[in-house]
SEMIFI-52897 format. One record per residue (C-alpha): x, y, z; residue in one letter. Coordinates in nm, 2 decimals, padded with zeros to 4 digits. Layout:
residues N
+--------+--------+--------+------+
:      x :      y :      z : code :
+--------+--------+--------+------+
:      X :      Y :      Z :    A :
...
+--------+--------+--------+------+
//
This chain:
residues 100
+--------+--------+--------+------+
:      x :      y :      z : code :
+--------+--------+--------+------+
:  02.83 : -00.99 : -08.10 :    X :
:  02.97 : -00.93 : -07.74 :    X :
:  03.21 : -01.25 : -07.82 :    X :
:  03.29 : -01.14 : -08.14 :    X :
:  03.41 : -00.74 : -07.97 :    X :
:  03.57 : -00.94 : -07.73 :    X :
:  03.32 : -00.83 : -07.44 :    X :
:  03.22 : -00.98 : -07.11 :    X :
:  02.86 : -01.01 : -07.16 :    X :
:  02.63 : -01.00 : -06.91 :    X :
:  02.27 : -01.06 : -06.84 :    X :
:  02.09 : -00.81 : -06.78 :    X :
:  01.83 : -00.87 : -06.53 :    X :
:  01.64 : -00.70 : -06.29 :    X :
:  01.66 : -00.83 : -05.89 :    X :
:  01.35 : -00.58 : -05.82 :    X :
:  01.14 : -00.39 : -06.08 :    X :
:  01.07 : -00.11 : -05.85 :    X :
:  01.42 : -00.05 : -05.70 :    X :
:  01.63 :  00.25 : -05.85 :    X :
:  01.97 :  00.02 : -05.86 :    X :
:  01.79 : -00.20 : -06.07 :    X :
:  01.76 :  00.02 : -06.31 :    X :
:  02.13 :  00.19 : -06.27 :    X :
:  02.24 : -00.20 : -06.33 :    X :
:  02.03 : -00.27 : -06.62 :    X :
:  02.14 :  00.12 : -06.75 :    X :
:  02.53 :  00.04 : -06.69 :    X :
:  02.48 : -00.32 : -06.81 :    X :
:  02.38 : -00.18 : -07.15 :    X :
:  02.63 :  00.11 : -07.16 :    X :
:  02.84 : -00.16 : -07.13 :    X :
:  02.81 : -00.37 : -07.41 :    X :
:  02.68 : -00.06 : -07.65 :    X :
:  02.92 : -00.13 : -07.95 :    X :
:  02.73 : -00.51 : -07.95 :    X :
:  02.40 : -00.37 : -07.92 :    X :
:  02.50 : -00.10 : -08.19 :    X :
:  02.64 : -00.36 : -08.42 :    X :
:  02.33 : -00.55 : -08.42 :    X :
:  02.06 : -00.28 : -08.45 :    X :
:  02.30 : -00.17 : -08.71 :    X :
:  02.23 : -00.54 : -08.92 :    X :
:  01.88 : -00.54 : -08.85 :    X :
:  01.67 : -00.50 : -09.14 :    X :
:  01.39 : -00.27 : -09.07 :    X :
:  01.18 : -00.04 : -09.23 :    X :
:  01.26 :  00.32 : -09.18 :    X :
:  00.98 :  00.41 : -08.94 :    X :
:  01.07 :  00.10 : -08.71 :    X :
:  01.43 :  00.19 : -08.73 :    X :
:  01.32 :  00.54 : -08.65 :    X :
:  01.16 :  00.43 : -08.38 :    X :
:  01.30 :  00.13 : -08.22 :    X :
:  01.70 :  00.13 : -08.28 :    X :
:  01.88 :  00.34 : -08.03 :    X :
:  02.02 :  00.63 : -08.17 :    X :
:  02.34 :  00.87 : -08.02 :    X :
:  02.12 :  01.09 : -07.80 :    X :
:  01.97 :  00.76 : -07.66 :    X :
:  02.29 :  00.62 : -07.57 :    X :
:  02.41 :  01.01 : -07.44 :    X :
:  02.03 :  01.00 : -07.23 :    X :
:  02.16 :  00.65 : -07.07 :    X :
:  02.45 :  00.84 : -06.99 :    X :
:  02.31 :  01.07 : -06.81 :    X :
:  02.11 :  00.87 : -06.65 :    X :
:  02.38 :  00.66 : -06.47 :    X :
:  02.51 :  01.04 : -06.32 :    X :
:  02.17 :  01.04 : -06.19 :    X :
:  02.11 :  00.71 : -06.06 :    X :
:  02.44 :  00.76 : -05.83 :    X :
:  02.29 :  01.03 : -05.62 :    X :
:  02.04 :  00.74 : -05.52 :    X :
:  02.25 :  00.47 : -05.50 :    X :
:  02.42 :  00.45 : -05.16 :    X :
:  02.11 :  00.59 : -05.01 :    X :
:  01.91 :  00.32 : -05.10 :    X :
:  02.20 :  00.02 : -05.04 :    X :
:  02.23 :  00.14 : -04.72 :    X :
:  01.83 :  00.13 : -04.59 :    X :
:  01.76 : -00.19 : -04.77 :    X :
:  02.00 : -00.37 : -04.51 :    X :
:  01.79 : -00.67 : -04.37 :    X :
:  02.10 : -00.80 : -04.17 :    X :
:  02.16 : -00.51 : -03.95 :    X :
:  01.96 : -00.18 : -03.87 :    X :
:  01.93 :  00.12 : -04.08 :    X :
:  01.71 :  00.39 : -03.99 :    X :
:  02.03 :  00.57 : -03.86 :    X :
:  02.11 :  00.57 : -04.22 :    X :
:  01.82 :  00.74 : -04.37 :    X :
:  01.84 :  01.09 : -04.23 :    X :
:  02.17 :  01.14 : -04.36 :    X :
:  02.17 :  00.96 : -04.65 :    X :
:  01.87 :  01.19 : -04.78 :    X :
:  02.00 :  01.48 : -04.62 :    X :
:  02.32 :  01.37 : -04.91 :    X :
:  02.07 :  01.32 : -05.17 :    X :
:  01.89 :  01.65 : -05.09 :    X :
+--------+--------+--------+------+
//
């Protein structure tokens, strides 16, 4: 579907399953490609309660949204102390002083 829009897909993949970006990349991955995810739950041939409950509907996609305004606060914060090339505790203070 993503060829057929003419969009860059992407796989979406988490590089730590406890670490805030990887969520804010898998969130923004998705947001990304939404009309090719739309298109195929839109095909899909379900019964109403699974479509009810399993296709993504506008206030999901408007949640995700949100979600990526949240995630931001955290970002840079979190970058910044997972350095393992250089030292970052001078980062923390401020950077959760900016979160606060």
């Amino acid at each position: 579907m993503c060829a057929l829009l003419k969009i860059l897909y992407i796989d979406m993949m988490c590089d730590m399953p406890v670490r805030w970006n990887s969520s804010d990349k898998m969130v923004k991955a998705a947001l990304r490609i939404e009309m090719a995810i739309r298109a195929v739950l839109s095909s899909q041939k379900w019964d109403d309660l699974v479509r009810k409950n399993l296709t993504l509907m506008d206030e999901d996609w408007n949640t995700l949204k949100e979600m990526t305004i949240f995630f931001k606060v955290f970002s840079k914060p979190i970058v910044q102390s997972q350095a393992e090339l250089y030292p970052t505790l001078y980062n923390v203070i401020p950077n959760y002083i900016y979160m606060i």
